[in-house]
N, C-alpha and C positions, 0 to 999 in steps of 0.2 A: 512435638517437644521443642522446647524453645530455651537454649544457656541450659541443657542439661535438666529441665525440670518436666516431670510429670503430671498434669492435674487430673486429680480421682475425683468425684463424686458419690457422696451416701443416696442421695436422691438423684435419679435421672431426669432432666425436666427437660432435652434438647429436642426442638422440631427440627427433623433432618431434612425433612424435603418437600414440595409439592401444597399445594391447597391445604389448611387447619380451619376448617368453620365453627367458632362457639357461642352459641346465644348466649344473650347479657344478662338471661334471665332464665333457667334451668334446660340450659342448653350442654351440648355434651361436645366434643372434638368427632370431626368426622375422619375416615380415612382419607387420604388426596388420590383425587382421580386421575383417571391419566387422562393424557392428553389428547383433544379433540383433534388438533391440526397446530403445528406447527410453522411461521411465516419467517423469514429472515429476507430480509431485504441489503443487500450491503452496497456501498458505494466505494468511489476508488480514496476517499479524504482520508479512509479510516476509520469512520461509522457506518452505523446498521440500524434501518427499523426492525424491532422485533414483534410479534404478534403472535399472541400463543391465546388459542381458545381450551377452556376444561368444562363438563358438565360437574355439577355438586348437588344436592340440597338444601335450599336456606331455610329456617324456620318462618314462619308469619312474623314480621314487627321487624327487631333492629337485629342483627349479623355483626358480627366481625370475620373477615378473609383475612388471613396471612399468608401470603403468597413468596416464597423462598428460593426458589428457583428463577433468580433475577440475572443480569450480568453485575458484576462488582464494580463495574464501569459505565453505572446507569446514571442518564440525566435524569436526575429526579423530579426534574420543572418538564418532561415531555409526558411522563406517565398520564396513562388513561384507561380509563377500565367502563365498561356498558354491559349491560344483559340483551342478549341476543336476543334470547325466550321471551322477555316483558320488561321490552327497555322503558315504558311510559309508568308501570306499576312496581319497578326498582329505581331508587333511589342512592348516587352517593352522599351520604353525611358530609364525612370525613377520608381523608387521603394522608397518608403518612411515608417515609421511607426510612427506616431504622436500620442503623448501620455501627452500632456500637457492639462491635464482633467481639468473641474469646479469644483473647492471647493470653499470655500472662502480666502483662500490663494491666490490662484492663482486669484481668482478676486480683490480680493483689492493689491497683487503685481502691476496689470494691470492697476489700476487707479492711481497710484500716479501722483500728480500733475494735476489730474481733478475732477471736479465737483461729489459726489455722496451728496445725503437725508440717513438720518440716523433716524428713529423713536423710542425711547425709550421706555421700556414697563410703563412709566408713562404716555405717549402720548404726550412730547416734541418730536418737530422735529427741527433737527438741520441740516443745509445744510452747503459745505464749501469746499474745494480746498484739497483732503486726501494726507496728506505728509506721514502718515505712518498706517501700520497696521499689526506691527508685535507683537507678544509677546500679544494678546491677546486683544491690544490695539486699537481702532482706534481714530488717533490723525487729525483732519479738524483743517484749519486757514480758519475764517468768513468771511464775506462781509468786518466787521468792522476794520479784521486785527489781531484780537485776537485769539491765539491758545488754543482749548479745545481739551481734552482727552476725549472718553466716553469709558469704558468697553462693550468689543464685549457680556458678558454674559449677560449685562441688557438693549440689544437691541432688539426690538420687529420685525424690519425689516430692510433693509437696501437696498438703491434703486438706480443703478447703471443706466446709459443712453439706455444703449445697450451693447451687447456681444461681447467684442472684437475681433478684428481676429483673426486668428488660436488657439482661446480656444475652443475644444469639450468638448463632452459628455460623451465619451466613449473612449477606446483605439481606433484609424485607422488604418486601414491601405490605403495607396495611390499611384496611378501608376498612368504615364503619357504613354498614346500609341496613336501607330500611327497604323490606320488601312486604308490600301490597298482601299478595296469593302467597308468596312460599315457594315451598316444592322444588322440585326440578328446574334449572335453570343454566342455558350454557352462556357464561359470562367470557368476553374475552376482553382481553390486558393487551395493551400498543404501548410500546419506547420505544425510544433510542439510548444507542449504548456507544461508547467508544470500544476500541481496541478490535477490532473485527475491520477487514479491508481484502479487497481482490486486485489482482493485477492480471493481464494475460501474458503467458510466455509461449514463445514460437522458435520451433525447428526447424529448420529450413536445409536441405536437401539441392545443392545445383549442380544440374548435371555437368560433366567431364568438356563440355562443349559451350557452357556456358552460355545456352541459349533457351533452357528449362529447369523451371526448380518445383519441388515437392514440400510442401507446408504441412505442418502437424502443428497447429495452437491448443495450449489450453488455459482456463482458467485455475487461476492459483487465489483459494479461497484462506485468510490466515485467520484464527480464532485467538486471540488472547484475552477477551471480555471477563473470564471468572467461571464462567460457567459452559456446561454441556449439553449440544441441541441436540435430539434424539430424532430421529426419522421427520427432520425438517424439512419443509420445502426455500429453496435458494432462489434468489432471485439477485440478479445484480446489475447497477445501473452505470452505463457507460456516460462518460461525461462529464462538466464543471459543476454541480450543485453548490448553489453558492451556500456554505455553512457560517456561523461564529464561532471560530473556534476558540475555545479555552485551553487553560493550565491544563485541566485532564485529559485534553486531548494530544497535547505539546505530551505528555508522557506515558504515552501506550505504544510499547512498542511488541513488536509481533516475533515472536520465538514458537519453535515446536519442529518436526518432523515433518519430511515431503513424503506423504503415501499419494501413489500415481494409481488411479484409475486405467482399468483394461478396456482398449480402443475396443469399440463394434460398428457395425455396419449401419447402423442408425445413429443418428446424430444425437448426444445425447446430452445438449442444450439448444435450448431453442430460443431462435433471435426475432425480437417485433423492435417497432418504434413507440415511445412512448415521452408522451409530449416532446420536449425539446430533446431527447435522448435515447441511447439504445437503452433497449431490455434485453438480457441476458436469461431465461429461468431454466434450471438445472432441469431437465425433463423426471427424473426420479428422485425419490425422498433423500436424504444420505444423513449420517451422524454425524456431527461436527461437534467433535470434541475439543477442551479448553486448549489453549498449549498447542494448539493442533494445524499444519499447514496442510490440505488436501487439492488434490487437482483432478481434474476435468474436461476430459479432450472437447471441444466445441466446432473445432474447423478443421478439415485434411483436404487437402486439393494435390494433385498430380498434374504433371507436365504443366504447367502454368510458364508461358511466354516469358522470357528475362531478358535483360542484360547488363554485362558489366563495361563499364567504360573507366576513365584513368582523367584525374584534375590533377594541372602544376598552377600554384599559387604562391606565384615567388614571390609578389608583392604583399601578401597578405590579408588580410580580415579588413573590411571598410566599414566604418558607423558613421557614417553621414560627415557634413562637412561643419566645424566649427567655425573655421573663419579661414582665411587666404595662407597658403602653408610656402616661405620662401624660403624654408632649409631647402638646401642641395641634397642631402642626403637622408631624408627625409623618404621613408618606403623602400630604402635597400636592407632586407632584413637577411639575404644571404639563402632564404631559404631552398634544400635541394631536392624534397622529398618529393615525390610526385603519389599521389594517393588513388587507392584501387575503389570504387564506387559498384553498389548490385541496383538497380533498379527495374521494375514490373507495376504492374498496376491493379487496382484492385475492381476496377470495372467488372461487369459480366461480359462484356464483348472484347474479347484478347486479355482477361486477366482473371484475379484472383475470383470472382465474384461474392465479394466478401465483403461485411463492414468489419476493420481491423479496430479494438478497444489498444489502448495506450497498454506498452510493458515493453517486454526485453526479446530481440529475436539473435539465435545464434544460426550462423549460416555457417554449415559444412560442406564436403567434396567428397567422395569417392579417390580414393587413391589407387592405382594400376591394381593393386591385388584385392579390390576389393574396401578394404575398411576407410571409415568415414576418417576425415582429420578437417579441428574447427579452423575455418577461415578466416572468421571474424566474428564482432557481437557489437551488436549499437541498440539504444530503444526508438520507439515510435511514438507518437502522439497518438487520440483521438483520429481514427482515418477512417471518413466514410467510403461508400464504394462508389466509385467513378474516380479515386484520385492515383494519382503516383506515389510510389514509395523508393526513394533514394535513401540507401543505406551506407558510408564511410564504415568500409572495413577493416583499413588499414595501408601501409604504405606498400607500393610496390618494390621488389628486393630491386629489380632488373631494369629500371629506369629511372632517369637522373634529370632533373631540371638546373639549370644556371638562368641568373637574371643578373642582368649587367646593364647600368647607366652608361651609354656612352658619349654623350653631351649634355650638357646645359648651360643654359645662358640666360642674358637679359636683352631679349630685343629693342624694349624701351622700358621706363620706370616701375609698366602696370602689365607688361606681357611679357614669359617669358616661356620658351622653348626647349622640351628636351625629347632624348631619344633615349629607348632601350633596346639591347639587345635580349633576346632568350631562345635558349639552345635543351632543346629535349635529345638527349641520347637513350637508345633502346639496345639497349645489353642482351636481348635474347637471341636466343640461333636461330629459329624461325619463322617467327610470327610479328607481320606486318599490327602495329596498332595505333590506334586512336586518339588522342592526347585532348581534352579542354582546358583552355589554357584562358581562365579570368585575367584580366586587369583592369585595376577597380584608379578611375583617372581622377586625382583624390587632393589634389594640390586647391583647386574650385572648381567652384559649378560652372562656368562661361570655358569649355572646353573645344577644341576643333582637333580631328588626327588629319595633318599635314600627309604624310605620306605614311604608306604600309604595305608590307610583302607580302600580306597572304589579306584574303576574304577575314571580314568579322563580321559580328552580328552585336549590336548594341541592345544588350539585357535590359539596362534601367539608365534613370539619370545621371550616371555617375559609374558604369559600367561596361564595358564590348567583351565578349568573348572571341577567341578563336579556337578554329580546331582542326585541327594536323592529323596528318598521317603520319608516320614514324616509322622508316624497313629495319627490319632487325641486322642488328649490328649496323645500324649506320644512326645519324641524326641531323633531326631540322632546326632548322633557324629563323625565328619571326624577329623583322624588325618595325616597327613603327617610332612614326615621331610625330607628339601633341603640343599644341600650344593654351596655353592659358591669359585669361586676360582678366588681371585684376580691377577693384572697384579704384576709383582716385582717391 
């Protein structure tokens, strides 16, 4: 119902669902058969190929298929249809996709200038010749001659003759063929569809010691397409596939319900390689209904080797060097936060043995009595197996960074000279920890460290780390001093 209106029909003429075969030439409607096999392929952009095979009847000569059970968010330019049974002695004519649906738009468009009943929720019924029904309005001229207005919200029903042609129910799709033999034939139908997309989310489990954590992923399959796959096979592709994306794609967005699948002891997705990317295939059929989020456990692993470590970046983020930087004050951004980091790897030799697909992983703890409590939550990218996975969790409460400028100068016009202090304090009672402490040497590229208090290790061109120890309840102090030398 749509603003309160009802539409009845004297004659029923709707195709609800499935396969309608009618020869052009004393052919009848067949019932729709069900379905042979079900394909769904989905990727992370937000599409899906779909492939649905049906066996039917065609008569000898020319056919029409209407096929209704489409997504509402089909590229009508990907459709393709072939005969399984006698792909050389079937023929497509014609290809169509009709998508001029029942609302009441489109039904009162279709009536101008005929007859509809209109019942008011007072129980007035008013009949009459509908000149218009736009804007909310439907305006009828009487038997008598006289044009009345009634608002579409304070109608109880509104009663049209019969269903115009070519208005459906659903999106179509339509093909005209010509088959050779006839008979029995299983024809199968391939798109792509928007609004249908996977991500994986991951549980993560570390132990109280922080040197083993327990993984529970799964895939999170979303359907918002239009329609409902019935005992489909899933298949989902890890990876960048390059698409063009359109306006219909810019506007699917994915709503519905999280029903979780119950964990078993067999795996119940299976992972290959397939060309430049993983495959995912859901190992059993499932029903993936419209509106609908569903998940999928695919990976669990225990005791998997971890560790957490601790970065202060009191200087900040570096993007490369624009040009020669001779502010003084330039990089002292004050910053105090010192931040807690999980990392493990996903190798099979000391790690996860896993290819990890892009999503969201929430990593908890064990509290003294027992229950979990989240530690943090970051996503991942594409991560094959053999790499690292470094996770930002969040700041640590119990330690404190300071960075402090304590000189700068101009040794001559094109070099100049400065020093930092930074001071990590460890607030805990008693645990010795680890600190990496980036600074990213960001004034130019022509850099040299004059002197420095502790060991570094030089990351990249424009980069050293250090990394300190820190005893609880006390703290360390790195100083170094760099010189830069500009161009003339």
């Amino acid at each position: 119902m749509k603003k309160g209106i009802v539409m009845l029909f004297s004659i029923a003429v709707l195709a609800m669902g499935g396969f309608s075969v009618q020869a052009q030439e004393g052919g009848g409607t067949q019932t729709p058969p069900p379905a042979d096999g079900v394909s769904i392929t989905i990727y992370n952009q937000g599409s899906a190929l779909v492939q649905d095979r049906r066996t039917f009847t065609l008569a000898a000569g020319e056919s029409t298929i209407d096929f209704t059970d489409v997504a509402s968010t089909i590229d009508g330019t990907s459709v393709s249809i072939k005969s399984i049974t006698d792909p050389s002695g079937t023929q497509v004519l014609e290809q169509n996709y009709v998508y001029d649906l029942v609302d009441t738009s489109a039904l009162l468009m279709r009536y101008i200038d005929q007859t509809i009943t209109v019942t008011m929720s007072d129980g007035t019924v008013y009949g009459g010749i509908l000149l218009s029904g736009a804007y909310g309005d439907i305006i009828l001229r009487q038997d008598d001659g006289q044009v009345i207005v009634l608002h579409s919200v304070d109608a109880r029903d509104v009663r049209f003759p019969s269903l115009p042609s070519g208005l459906i129910t659903r999106p179509t799709l339509r093909w005209f063929l010509n088959s050779v033999a006839g008979g029995e034939q299983q024809m199968e139908l391939r798109y792509l569809a928007y609004g249908m997309s996977w991500t994986a989310d991951y549980n993560i489990t570390l132990g109280r010691d922080n040197k083993t954590l327990d993984v529970n992923g799964w895939v999170t399959v979303t359907n918002s397409s239009g329609t409902t796959y019935t005992d489909a096979q899933i298949k989902l592709v890890a990876g960048d596939v390059n698409r063009i994306i359109d306006q219909v794609a810019n506007e699917m967005y994915a709503d519905g319900m999280v029903m979780r699948a119950a964990a078993a002891p067999a795996s119940q997705v299976e992972q290959r390689e397939f060309f430049e990317y993983q495959l995912y295939e859901v190992a059993r059929r499932v029903t993936l209904g419209n509106n609908q989020t569903k998940q999928v456990e695919f990976v669990t692993r225990a005791g998997v080797p971890a560790n957490t470590f601790y970065v202060y970046e009191g200087g900040g983020l570096f993007y490369g060097y624009g040009g020669p930087i001779y502010d003084q004050n330039y990089g002292n951004y004050g910053v105090t936060n010192v931040g807690t980091y999980l990392e493990f790897s996903t190798a099979a030799d000391g790690g996860l043995d896993a290819d990890l697909p892009a999503g969201r992983i929430r990593v908890y703890q064990q509290d003294t009595d027992g229950s979990a409590l989240l530690i943090g939550e970051n996503t991942i990218t594409h991560t094959p197996k053999g790499e690292n996975v470094e996770l930002y969790l969040g700041n640590a409460f119990d330690l404190v960074g300071e960075r402090t400028q304590k000189s700068f100068q101009f040794v001559t016009d094109t070099v100049v000279q400065e020093t930092y202090e930074i001071r990590i304090r460890n607030r805990k009672d008693t645990d010795t920890v680890e600190v990496r402490v980036p600074e990213h040497l960001y004034r130019w590229s022509n850099w040299q460290i004059l002197t420095s208090s502790h060991e570094y290790t030089q990351t990249d061109s424009s980069s050293i780390e250090y990394r300190v120890q820190v005893p609880p309840q006390g703290e360390t102090v790195i100083t170094y001093t760099v010189q830069y030398s500009f161009p003339k």
